[in-house]
N, C-alpha and C positions, 0 to 999 in steps of 0.2 A: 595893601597893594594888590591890586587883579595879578593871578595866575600867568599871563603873557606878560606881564609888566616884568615882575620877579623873572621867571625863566629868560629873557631877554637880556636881563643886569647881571644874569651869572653866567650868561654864553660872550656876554662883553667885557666883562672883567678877565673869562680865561681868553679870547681872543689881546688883552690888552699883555696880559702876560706872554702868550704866544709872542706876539711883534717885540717882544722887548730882546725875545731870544734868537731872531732871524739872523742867521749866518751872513748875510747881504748887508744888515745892521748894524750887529757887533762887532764885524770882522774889518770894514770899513775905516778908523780909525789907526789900525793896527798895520794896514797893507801898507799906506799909505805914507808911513813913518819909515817902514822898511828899506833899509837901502838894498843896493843887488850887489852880490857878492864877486870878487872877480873871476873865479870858475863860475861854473853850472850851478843852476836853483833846479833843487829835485822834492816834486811835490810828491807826500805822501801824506797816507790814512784812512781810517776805519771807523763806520759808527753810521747812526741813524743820519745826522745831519752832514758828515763827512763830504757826499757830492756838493749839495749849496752849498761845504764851503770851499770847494776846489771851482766851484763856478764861481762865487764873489773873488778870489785870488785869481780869476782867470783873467776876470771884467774888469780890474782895479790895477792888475801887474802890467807895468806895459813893456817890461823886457822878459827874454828866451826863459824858457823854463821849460819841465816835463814834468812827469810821473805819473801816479797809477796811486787812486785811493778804493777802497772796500764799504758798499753800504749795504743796506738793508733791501728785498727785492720791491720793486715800488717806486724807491726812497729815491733813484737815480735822475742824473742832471742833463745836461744837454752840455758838454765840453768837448772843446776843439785842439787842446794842448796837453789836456789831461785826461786820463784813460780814466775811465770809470766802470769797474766791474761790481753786480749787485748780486747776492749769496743770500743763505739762509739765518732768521733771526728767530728763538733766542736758542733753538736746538742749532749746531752749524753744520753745513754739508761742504762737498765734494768742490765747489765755488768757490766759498772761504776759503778750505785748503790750499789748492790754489794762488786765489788771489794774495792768500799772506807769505807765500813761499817765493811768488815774484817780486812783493814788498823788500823781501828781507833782502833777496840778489839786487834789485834795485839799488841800496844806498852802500853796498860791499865797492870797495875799489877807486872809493872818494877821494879827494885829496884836502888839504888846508882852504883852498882858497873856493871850494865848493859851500854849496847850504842844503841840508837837509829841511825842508819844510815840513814839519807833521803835523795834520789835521785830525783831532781824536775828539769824538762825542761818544753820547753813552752809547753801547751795542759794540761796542770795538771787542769786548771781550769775544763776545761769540763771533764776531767777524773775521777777527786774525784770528780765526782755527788753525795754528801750525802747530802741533803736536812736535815734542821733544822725542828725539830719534829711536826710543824702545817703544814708541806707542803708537799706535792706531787711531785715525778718526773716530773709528768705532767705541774703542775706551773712552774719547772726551765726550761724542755725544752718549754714551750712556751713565756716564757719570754726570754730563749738564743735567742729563732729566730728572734724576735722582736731587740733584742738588735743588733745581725749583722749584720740587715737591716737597721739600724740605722744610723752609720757613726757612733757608738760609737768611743774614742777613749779608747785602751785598760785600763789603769789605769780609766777609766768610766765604763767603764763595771766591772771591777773587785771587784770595790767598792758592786755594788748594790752583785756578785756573791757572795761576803764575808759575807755578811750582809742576805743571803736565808741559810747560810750553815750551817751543824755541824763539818765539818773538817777544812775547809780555814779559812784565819784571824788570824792566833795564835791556834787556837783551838787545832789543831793535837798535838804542843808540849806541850799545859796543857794537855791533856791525858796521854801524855807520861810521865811527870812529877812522881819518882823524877830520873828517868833516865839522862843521859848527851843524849842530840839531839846533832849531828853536822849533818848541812845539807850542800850538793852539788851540786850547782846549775849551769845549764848551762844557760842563761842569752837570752832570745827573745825579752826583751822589750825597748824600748827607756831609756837610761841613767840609765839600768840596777839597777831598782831598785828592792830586793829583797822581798818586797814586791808585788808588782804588778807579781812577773815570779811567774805561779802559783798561783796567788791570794793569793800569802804566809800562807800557812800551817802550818808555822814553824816559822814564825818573826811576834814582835808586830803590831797594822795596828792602823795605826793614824786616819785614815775614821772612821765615823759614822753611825747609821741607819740614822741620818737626810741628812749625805750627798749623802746618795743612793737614797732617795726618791729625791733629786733636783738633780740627773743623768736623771732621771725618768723626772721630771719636762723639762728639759733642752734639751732630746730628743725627746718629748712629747709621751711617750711612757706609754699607760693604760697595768697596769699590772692586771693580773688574782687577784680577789678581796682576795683569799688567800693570796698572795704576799704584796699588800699595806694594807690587816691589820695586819700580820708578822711587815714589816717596819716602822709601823705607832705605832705599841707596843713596839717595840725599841725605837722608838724615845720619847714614852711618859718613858722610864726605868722599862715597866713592862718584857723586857725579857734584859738578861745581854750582857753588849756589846762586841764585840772581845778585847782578850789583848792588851792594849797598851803600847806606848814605857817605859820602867822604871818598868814595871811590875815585879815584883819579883817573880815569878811563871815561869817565861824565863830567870835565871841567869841563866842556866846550858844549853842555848841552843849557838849553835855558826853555824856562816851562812858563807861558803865561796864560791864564783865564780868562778866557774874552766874552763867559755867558755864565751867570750862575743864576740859580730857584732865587736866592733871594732878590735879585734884581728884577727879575721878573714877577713874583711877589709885591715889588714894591709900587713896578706898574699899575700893577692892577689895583692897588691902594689906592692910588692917585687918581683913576678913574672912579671910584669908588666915591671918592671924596669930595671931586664934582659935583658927582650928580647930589648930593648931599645924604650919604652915607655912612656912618661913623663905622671906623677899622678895630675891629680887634685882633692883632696880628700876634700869630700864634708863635713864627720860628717859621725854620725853612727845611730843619734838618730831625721834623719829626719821626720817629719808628716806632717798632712795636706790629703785634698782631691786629691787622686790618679791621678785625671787628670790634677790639677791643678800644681803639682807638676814634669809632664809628658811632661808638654808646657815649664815650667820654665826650665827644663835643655835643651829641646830640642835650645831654644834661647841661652843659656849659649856654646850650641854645636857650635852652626851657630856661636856665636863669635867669639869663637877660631878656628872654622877653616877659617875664614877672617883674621885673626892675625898672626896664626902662619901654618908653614910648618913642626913642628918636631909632628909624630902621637903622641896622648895622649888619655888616657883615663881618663875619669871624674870616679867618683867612692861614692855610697854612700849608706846607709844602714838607717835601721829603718822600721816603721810601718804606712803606710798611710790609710787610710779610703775611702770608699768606701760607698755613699748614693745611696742606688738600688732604681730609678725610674723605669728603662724601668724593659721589663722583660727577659732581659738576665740571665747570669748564674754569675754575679759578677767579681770577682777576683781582687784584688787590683794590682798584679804585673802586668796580662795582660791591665787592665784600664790605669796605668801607660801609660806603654810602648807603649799603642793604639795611647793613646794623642798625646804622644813625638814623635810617624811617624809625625804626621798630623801637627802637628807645625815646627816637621823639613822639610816637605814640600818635601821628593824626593830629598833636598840637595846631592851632590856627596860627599862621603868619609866618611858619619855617618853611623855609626852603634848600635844599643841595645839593650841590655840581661837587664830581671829583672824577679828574679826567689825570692819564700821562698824555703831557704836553706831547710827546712821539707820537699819538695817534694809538697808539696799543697798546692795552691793557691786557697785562697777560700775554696770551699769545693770539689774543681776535684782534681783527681789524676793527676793534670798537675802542675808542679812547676814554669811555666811560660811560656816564649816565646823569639824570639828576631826578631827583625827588620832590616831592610836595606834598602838601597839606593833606591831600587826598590817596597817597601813592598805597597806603594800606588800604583803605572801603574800595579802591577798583581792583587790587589782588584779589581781595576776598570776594569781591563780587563777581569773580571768575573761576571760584571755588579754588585760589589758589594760595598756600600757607605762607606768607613771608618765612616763619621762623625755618620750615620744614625746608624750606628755600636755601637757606640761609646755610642750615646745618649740613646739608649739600653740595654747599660751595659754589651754588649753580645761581649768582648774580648776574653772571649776563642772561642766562637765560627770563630770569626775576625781569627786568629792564626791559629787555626785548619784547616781553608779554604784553608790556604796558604802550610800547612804544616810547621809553623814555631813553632808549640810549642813545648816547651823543659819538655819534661816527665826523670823524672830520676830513677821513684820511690822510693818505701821508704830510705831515707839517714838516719833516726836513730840519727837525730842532729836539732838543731833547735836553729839558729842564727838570727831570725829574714831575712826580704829580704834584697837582694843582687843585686845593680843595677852596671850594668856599659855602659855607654856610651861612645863610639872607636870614637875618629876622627882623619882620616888617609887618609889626599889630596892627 
């Protein structure tokens, strides 16, 4: 397969995954079922794709409603019923604050015959920055940063974020209470729990304060002394804990997924399969350390193309981590992807895309990158080390060198990343 052939099968397979996950798409069957309540519809939420989806419920609803949802800056819609305010992602600033402080007074003073609507994609976490009353913005953004650098994995990180907040964990729908909450979620995290998308706002959270403090323990990560004596008063019961499962204070909440990786996965199989390319689908809810994970398929590649002669693509989604030693610029899809050159070695007939469907990887405006047959002899032919690259943590920079990174800008969706690996002898 020519070079422009390959790289065009794998910007069309993540474009196929992308549309599977458009808010204007998924959300479409869902508006439409919806009856209207006999109080007020109060539209709320947070997250990368949050605006597209207060604009598709905008363009689909055709009685009264309002509200006020939180996205990412960029990520913003064009609404006429619903306020839309854009903040800071994945560190949160002084906007978020803000904006989630007006969230929470928005669905306070509801009655029975009202509906809360809540729109949550991934980025909500850091979007509802409302800090629990002994804390400081200050405290959460210096403990996000820390947490990033970490190698957290996301359901780790969310825990401790639940446990700093006054909106996340449940909290947002006891405000709302005794309103009916239905929430709609487009799904980022591994096995799609609704919990963890978001650091759920809107669902019971079976975490603790003591399991935050041994997140904390486990990453060994010193939090700001505000922080661990917050966590350290939860865990003795002198401040109350998020709702849990069975709580009676969440009968009238109802949680549905209207987007997940693996559906979009599946998309992109199905183009695949078209144009006549055989799938080997990995999972949706892969983790682990990005490089480590980046050597492993690249081996998986080298086998099948030893085996077999019919092109394929491997295919596989989820959220890997990223432990920043050197002092590159992070990114887990370019770490990936950096590895899987260096282990595919220059092999003839490999090729790989590993993009987040949100547009950002890390914290650039770059959604990824891809590789090929050649991606090592033009480093090196610019006197520049992949490995030394690598050990670095400086993948986007790697990419960018080459001119291989895939910017898409903002996509308004957020599926979690999206890898595929082409082998085509």
């Amino acid at each position: 397969m020519k070079d422009a052939d390959a790289r065009a099968l794998l910007r069309e397979l993540f474009d196929a995954a992308l549309s599977a996950a458009r808010p204007a798409t998924c959300l479409a069957p869902y508006i439409d079922k919806l009856q209207p309540p006999k109080g007020r519809t109060v539209v709320i939420g947070a997250g990368k794709a949050s605006a597209a989806m207060a604009r598709a419920v905008e363009e689909r609803w055709h009685h009264p409603l309002e509200g006020l949802v939180v996205t990412r800056y960029g990520y913003g819609e064009s609404c006429k019923r619903i306020e839309i305010v854009e903040a800071a992602h994945p560190v949160p600033d002084e906007h978020g604050r803000a904006a989630a402080r007006r969230i929470l007074e928005k669905v306070k003073g509801l009655s029975t015959d009202d509906l809360v609507l809540c729109l949550v994609s991934g980025g909500a976490s850091a979007l509802l920055a409302l800090p629990a009353p002994d804390l400081t913005l200050a405290d959460k953004q210096t403990l996000n940063r820390e947490l990033l650098r970490s190698g957290a994995h996301i359901g780790d990180m969310n825990t401790v974020r639940k446990h700093l907040s006054a909106i996340k964990g449940g909290r947002l729908a006891i405000a709302a209470q005794p309103a009916r909450v239905l929430s709609w979620l487009i799904s980022d995290v591994p096995n799609d729990d609704p919990g963890v998308i978001g650091s759920g706002p809107t669902v019971p959270d079976p975490t603790t304060f003591a399991d935050a403090l041994a997140v904390l323990a486990k990453y060994r990560i010193d939090p700001p002394p505000a922080v661990r004596a917050h966590l350290e008063a939860g865990g003795a019961g002198k401040i109350d804990e998020t709702p849990k499962p069975g709580d009676p204070r969440l009968a009238r909440v109802e949680t549905v997924i209207v987007a997940t990786p693996k559906r979009s996965l599946e998309a992109a199989a199905a183009v695949a399969r078209q144009r006549g390319v055989e799938v080997v689908m990995l999972g949706d809810n892969l983790e682990g350390e990005a490089r480590l994970l980046g050597a492993e398929h690249a081996r998986q590649a080298l086998d099948l193309a030893r085996r077999s002669r019919q092109p394929t693509v491997i295919l596989s989604g989820g959220e890997t981590t990223v432990t920043v030693r050197g002092k590159g610029r992070g990114g887990r899809n370019v770490e990936y992807l950096l590895a899987e050159a260096i282990a595919a070695n220059g092999a003839a007939g490999i090729w790989g895309l590993s993009a987040d469907t949100d547009g950002v990887d890390g914290a650039e405006e770059i959604a990824g990158a891809i590789f090929t047959p050649d991606t090592l002899a033009r480093a090196r032919a610019t006197s520049r080390d992949p490995q030394a690259m690598l050990d670095d943590n400086n993948g986007h920079g790697f990419f960018e060198m080459l001119g291989d990174s895939l910017v898409t800008g903002p996509t308004r969706t957020n599926v979690n990343d999206f890898r595929a690996t082409l082998i085509a002898p």
